[in-house]
PDB file of N, CA, C and O in Angstrom:
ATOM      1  N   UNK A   1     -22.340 -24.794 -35.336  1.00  0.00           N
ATOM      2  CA  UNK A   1     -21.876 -25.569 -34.196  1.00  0.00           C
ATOM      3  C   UNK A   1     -21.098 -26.781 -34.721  1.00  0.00           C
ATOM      4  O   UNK A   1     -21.403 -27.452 -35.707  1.00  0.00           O
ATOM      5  N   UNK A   2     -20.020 -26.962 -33.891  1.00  0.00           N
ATOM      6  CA  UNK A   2     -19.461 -28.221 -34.320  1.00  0.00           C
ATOM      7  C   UNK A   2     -18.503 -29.253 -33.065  1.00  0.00           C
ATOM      8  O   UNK A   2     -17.853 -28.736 -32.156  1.00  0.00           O
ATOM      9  N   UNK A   3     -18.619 -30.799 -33.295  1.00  0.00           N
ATOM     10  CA  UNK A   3     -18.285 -31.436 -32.066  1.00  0.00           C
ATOM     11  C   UNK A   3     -16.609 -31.022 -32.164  1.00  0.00           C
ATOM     12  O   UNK A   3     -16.028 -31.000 -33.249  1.00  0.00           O
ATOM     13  N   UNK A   4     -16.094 -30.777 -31.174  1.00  0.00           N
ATOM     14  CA  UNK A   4     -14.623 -30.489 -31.423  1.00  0.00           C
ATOM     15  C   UNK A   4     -14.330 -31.275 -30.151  1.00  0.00           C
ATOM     16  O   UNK A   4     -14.944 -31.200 -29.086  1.00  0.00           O
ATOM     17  N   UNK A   5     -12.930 -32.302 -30.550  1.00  0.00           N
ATOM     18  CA  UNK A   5     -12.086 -32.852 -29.401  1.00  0.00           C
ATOM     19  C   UNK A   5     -10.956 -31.955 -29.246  1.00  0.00           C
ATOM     20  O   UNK A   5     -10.287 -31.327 -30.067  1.00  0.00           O
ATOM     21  N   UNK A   6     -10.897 -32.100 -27.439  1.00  0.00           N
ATOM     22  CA  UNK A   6      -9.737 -31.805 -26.997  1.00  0.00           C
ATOM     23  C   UNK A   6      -8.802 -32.372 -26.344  1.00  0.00           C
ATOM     24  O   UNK A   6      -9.320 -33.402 -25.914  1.00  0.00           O
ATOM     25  N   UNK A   7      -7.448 -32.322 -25.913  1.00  0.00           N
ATOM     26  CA  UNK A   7      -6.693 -32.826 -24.786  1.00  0.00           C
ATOM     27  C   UNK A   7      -6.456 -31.979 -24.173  1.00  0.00           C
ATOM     28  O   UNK A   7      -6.286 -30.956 -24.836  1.00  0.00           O
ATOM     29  N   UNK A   8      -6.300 -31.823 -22.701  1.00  0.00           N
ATOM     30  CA  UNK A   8      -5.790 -31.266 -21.599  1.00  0.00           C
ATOM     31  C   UNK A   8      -4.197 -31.097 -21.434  1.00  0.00           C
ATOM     32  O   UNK A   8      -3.591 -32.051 -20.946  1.00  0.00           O
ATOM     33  N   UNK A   9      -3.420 -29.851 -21.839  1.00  0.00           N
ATOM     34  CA  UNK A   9      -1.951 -29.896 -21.453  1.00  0.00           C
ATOM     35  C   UNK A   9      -1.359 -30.686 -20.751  1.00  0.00           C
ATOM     36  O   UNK A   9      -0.468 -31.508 -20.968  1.00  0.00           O
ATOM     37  N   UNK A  10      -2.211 -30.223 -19.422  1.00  0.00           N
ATOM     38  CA  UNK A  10      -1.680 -30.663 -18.093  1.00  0.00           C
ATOM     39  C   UNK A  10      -1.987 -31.503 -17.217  1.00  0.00           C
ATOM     40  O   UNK A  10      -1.419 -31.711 -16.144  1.00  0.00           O
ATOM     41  N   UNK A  11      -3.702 -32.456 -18.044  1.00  0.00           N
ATOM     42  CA  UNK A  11      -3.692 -33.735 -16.750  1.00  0.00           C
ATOM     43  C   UNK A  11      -3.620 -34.641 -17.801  1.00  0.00           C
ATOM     44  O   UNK A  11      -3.182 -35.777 -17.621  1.00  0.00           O
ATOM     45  N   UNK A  12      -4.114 -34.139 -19.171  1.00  0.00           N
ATOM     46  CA  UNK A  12      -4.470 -35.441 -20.111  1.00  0.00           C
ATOM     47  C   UNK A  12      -5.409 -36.133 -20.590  1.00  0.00           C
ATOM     48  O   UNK A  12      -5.501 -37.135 -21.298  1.00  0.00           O
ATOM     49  N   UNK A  13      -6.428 -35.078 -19.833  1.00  0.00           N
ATOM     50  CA  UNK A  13      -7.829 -35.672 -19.719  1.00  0.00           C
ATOM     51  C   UNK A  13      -8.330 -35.073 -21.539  1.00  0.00           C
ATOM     52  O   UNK A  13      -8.058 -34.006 -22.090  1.00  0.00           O
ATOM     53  N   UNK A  14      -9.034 -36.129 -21.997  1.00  0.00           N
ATOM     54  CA  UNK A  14      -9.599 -36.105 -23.732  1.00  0.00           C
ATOM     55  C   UNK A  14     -11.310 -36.015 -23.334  1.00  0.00           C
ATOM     56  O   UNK A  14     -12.091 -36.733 -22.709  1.00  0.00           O
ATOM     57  N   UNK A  15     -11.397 -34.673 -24.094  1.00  0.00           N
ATOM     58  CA  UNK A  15     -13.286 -34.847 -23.847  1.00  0.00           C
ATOM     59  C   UNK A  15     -13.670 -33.981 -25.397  1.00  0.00           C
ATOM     60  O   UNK A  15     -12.831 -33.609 -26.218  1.00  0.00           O
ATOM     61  N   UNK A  16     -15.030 -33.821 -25.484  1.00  0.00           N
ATOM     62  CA  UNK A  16     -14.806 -33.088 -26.364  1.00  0.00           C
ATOM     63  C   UNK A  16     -16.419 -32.032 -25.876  1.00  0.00           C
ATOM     64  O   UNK A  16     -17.134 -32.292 -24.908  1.00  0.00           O
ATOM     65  N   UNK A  17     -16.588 -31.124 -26.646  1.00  0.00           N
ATOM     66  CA  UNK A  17     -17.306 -29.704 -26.455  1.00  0.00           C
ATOM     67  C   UNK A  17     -17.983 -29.832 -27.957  1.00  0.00           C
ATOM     68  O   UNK A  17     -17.354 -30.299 -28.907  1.00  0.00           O
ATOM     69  N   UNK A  18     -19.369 -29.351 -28.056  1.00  0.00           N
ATOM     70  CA  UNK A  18     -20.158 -29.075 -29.190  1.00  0.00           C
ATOM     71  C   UNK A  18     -20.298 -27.132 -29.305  1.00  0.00           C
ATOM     72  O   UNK A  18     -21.193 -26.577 -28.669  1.00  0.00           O
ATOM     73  N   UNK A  19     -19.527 -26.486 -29.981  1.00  0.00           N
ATOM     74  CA  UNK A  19     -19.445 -25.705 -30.130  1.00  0.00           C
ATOM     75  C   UNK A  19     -19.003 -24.795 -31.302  1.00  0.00           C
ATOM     76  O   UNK A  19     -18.523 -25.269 -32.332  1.00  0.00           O
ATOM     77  N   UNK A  20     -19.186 -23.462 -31.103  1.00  0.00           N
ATOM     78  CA  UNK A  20     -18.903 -22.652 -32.475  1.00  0.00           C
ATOM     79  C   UNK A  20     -17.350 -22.629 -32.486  1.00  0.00           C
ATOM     80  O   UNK A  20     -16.544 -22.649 -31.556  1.00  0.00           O
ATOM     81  N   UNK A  21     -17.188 -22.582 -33.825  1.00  0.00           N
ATOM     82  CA  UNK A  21     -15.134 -22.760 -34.270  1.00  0.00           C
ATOM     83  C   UNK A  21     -14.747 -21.299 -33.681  1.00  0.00           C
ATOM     84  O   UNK A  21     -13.626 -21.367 -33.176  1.00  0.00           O
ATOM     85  N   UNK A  22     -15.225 -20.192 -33.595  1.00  0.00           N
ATOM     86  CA  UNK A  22     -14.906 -19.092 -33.196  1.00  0.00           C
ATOM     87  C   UNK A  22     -14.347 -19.438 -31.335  1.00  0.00           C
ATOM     88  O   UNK A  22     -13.292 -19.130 -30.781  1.00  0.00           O
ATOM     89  N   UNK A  23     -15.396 -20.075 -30.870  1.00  0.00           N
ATOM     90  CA  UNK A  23     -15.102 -20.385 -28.959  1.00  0.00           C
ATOM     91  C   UNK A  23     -13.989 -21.266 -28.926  1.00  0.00           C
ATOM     92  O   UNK A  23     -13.986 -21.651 -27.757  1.00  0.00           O
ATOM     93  N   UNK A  24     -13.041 -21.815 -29.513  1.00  0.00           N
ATOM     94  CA  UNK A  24     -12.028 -22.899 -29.473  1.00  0.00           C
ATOM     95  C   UNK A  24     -11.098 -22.640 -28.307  1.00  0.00           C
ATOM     96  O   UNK A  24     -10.847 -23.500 -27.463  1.00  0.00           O
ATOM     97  N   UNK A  25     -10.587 -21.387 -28.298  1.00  0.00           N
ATOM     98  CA  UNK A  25      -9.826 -20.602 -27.878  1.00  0.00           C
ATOM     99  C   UNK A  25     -10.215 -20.354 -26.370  1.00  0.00           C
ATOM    100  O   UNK A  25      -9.326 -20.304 -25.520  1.00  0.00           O
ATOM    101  N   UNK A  26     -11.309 -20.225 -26.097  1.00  0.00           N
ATOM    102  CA  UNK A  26     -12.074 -19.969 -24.462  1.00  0.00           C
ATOM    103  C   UNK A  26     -11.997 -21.138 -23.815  1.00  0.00           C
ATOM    104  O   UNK A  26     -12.039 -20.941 -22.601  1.00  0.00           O
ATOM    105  N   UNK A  27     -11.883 -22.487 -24.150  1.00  0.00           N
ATOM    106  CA  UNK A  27     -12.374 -24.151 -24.096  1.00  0.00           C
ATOM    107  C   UNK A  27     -10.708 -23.873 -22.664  1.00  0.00           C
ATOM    108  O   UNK A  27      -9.591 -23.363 -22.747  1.00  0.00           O
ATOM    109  N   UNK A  28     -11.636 -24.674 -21.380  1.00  0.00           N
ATOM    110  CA  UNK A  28     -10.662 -25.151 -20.727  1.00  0.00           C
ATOM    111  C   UNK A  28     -10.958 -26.621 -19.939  1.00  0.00           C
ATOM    112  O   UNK A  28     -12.050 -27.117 -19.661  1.00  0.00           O
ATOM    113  N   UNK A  29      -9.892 -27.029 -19.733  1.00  0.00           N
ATOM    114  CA  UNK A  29     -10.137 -28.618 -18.830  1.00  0.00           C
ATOM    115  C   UNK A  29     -11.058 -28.526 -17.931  1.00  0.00           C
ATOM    116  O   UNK A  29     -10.978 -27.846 -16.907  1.00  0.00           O
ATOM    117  N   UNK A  30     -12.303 -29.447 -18.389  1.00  0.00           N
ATOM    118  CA  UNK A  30     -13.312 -29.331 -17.409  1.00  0.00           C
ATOM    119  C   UNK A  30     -12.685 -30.518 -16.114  1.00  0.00           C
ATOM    120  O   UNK A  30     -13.316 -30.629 -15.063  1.00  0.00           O
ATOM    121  N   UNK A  31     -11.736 -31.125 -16.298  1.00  0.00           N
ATOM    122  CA  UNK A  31     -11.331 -31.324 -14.671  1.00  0.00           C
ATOM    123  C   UNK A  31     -10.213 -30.422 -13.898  1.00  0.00           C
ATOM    124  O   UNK A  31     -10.492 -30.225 -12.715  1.00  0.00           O
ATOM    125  N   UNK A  32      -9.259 -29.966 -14.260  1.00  0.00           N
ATOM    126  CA  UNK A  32      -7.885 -29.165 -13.954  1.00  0.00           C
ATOM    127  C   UNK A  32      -8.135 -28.101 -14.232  1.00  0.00           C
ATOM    128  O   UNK A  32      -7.582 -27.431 -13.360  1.00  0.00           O
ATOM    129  N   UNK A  33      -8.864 -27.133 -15.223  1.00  0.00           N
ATOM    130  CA  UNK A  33      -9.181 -25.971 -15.709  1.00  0.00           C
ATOM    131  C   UNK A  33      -7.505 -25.512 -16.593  1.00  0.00           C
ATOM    132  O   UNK A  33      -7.129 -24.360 -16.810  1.00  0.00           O
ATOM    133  N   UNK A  34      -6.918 -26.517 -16.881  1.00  0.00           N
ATOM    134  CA  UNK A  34      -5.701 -26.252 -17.873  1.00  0.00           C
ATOM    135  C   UNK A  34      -6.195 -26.127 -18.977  1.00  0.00           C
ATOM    136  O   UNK A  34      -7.302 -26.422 -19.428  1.00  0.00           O
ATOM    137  N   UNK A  35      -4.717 -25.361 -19.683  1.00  0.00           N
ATOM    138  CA  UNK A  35      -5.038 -25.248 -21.162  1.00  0.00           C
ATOM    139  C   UNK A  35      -5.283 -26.566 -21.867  1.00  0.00           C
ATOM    140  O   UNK A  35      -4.833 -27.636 -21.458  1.00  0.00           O
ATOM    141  N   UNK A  36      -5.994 -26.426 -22.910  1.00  0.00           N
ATOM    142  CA  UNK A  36      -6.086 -27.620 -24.211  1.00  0.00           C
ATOM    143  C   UNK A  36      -5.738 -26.940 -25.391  1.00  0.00           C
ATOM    144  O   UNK A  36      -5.577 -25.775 -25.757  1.00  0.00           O
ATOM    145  N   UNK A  37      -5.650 -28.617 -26.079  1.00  0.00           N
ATOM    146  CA  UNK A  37      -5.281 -28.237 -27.448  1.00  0.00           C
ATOM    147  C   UNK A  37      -6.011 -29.217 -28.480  1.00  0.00           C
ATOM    148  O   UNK A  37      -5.938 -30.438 -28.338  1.00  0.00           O
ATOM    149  N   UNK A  38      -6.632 -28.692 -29.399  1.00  0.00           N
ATOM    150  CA  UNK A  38      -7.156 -29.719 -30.256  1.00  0.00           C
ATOM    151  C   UNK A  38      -7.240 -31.213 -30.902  1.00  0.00           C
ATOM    152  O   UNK A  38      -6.301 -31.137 -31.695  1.00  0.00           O
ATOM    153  N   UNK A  39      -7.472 -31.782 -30.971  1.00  0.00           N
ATOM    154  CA  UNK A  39      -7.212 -33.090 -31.306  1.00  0.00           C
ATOM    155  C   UNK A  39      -8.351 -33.888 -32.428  1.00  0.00           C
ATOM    156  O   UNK A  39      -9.571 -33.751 -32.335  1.00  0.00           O
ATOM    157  N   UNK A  40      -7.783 -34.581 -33.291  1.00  0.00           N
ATOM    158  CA  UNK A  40      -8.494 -34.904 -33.954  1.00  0.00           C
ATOM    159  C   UNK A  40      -8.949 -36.881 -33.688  1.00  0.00           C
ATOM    160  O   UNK A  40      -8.226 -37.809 -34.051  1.00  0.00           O
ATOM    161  N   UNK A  41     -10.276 -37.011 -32.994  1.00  0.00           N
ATOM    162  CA  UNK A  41     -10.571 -38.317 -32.812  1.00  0.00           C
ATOM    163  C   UNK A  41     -11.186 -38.884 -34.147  1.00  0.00           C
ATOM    164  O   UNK A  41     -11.775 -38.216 -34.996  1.00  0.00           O
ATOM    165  N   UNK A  42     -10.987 -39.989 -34.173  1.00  0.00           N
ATOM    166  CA  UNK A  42     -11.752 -41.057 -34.884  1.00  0.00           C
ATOM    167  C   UNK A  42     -13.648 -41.382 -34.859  1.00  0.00           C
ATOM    168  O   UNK A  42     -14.025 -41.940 -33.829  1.00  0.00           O
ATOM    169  N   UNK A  43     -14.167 -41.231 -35.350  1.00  0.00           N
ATOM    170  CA  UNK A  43     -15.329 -41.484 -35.334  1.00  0.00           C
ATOM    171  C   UNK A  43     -16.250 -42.356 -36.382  1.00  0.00           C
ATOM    172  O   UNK A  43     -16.188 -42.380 -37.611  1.00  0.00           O
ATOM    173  N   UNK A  44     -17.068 -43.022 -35.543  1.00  0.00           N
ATOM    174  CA  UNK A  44     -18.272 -44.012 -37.111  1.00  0.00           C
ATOM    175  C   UNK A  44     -19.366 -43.294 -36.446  1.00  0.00           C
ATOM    176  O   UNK A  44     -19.613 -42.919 -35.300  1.00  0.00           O
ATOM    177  N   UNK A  45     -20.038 -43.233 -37.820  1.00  0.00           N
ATOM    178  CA  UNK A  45     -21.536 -42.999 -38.322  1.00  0.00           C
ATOM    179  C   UNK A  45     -22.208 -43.983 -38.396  1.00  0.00           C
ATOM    180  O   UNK A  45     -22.189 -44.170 -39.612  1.00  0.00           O
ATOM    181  N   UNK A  46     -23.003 -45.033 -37.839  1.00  0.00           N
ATOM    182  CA  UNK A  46     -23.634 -45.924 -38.299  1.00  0.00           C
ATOM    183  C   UNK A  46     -25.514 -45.850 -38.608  1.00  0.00           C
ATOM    184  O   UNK A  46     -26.216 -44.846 -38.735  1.00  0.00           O
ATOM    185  N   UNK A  47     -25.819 -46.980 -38.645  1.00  0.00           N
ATOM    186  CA  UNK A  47     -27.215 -46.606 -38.730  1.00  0.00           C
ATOM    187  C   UNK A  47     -27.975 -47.984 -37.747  1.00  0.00           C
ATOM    188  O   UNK A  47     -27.610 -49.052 -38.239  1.00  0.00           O
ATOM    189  N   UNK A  48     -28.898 -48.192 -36.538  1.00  0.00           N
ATOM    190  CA  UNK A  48     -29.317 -49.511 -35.921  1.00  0.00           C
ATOM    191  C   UNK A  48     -29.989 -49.787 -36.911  1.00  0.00           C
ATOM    192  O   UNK A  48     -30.209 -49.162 -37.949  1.00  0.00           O
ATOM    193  N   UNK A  49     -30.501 -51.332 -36.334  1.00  0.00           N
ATOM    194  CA  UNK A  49     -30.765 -52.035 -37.546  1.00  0.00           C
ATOM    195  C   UNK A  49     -32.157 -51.564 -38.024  1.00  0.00           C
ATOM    196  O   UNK A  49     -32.456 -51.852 -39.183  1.00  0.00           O
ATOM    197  N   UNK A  50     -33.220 -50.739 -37.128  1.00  0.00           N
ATOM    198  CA  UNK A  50     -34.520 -50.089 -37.387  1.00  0.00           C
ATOM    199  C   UNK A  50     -34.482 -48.769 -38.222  1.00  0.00           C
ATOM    200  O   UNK A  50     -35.476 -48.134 -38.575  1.00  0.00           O
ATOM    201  N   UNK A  51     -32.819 -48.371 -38.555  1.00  0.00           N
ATOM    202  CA  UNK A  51     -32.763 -47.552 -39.627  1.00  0.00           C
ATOM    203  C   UNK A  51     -32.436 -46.230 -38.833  1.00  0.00           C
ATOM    204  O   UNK A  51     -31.842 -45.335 -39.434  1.00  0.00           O
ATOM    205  N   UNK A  52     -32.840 -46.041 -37.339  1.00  0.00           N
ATOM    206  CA  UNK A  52     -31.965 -44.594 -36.572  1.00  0.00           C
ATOM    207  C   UNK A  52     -30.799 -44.363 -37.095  1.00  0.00           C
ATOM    208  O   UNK A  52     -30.125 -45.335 -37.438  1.00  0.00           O
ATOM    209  N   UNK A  53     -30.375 -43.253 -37.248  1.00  0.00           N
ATOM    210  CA  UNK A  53     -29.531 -43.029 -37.039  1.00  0.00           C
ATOM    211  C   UNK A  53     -28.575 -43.064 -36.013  1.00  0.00           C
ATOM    212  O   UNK A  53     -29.004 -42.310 -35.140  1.00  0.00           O
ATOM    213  N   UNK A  54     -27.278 -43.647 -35.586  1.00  0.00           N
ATOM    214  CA  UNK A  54     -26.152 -44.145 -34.551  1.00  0.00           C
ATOM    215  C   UNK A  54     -25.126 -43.242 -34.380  1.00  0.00           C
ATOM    216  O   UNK A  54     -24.555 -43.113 -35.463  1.00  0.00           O
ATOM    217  N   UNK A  55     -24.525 -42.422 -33.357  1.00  0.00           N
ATOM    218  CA  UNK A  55     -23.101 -42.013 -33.442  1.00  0.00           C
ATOM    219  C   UNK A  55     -22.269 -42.984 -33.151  1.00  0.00           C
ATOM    220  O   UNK A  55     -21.282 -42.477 -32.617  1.00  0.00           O
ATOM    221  N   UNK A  56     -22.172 -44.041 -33.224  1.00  0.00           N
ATOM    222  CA  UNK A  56     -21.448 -44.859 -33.367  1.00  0.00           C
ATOM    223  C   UNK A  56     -20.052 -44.494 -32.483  1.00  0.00           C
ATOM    224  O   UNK A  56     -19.915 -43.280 -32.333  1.00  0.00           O
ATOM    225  N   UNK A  57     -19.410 -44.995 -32.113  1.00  0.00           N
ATOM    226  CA  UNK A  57     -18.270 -44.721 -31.357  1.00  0.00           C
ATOM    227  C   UNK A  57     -17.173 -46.052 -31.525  1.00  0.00           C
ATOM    228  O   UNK A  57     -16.294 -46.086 -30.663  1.00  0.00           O
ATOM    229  N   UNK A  58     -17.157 -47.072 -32.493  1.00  0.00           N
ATOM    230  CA  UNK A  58     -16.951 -48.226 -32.485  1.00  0.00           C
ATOM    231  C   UNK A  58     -16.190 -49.016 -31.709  1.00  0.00           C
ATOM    232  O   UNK A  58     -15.203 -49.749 -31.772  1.00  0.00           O
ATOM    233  N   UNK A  59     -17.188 -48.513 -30.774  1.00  0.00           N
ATOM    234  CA  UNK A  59     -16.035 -50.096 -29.530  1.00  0.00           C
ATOM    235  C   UNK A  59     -17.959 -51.539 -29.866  1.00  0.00           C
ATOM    236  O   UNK A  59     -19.035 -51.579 -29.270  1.00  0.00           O
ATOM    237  N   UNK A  60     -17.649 -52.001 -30.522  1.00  0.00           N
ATOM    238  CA  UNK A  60     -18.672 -52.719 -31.105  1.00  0.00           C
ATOM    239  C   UNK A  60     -18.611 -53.915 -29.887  1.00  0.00           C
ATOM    240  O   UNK A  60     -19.546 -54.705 -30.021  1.00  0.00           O
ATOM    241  N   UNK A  61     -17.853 -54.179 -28.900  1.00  0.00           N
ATOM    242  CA  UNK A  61     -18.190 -54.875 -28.019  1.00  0.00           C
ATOM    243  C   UNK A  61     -19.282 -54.815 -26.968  1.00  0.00           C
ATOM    244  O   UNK A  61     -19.926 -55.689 -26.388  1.00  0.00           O
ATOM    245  N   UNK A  62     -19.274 -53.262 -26.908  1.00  0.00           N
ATOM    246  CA  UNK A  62     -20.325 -52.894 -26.206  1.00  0.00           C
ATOM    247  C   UNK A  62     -21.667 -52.273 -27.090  1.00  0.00           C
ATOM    248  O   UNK A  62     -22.554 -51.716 -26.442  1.00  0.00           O
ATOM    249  N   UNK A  63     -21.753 -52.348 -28.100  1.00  0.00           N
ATOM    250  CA  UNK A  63     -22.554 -52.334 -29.019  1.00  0.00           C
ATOM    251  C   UNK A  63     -24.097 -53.090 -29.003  1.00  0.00           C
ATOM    252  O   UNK A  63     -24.367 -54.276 -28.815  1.00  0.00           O
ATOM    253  N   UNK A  64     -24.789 -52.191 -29.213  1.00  0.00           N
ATOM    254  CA  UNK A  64     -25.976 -53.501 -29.671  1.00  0.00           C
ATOM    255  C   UNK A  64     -26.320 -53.783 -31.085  1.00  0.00           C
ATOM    256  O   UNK A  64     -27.119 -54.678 -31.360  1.00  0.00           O
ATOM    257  N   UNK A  65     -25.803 -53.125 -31.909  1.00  0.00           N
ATOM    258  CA  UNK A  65     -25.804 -53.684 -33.666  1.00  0.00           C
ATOM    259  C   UNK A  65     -25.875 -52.702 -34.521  1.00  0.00           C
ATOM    260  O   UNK A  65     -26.682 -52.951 -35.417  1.00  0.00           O
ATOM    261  N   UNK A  66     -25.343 -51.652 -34.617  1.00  0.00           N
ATOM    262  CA  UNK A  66     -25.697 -50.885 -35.820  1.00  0.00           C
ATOM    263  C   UNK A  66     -25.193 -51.048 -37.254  1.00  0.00           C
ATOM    264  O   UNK A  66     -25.587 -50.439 -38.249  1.00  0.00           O
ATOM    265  N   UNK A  67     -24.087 -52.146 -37.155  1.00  0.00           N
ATOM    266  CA  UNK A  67     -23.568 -52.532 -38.559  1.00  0.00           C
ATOM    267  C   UNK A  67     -25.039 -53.639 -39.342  1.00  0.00           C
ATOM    268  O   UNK A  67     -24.925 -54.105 -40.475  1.00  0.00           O
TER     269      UNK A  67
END
């Protein structure tokens, strides 16, 4: 399994799907039901400060501390 981002052809809408690399191809706009196409987002790994593990997403404004 793997997190894969997408964009929407036709509205634009960016989401992403946790799935096998084989299903890429089936993936449609869960608002418009248009085609997508892959995209590669940015992501942090962090850790909170009690040592969890964080998916981090770094908009650190809305953050409560994992650096």
């Amino acid at each position: 399994m793997a997190l894969i981002d997408f964009k929407c052809t036709k509205c634009g809408k960016k989401f992403f799907e946790i799935i096998k690399p084989s299903e890429i191809g089936k993936i449609k706009c869960p608002d418009c039901g248009g085609d997508v196409k892959r995209v590669y987002e940015e992501r942090s790994i962090g850790k909170h400060s009690n040592g969890e593990s964080s998916g981090c997403g770094g908009n650190c404004s809305a953050c409560s501390g994992c650096h």
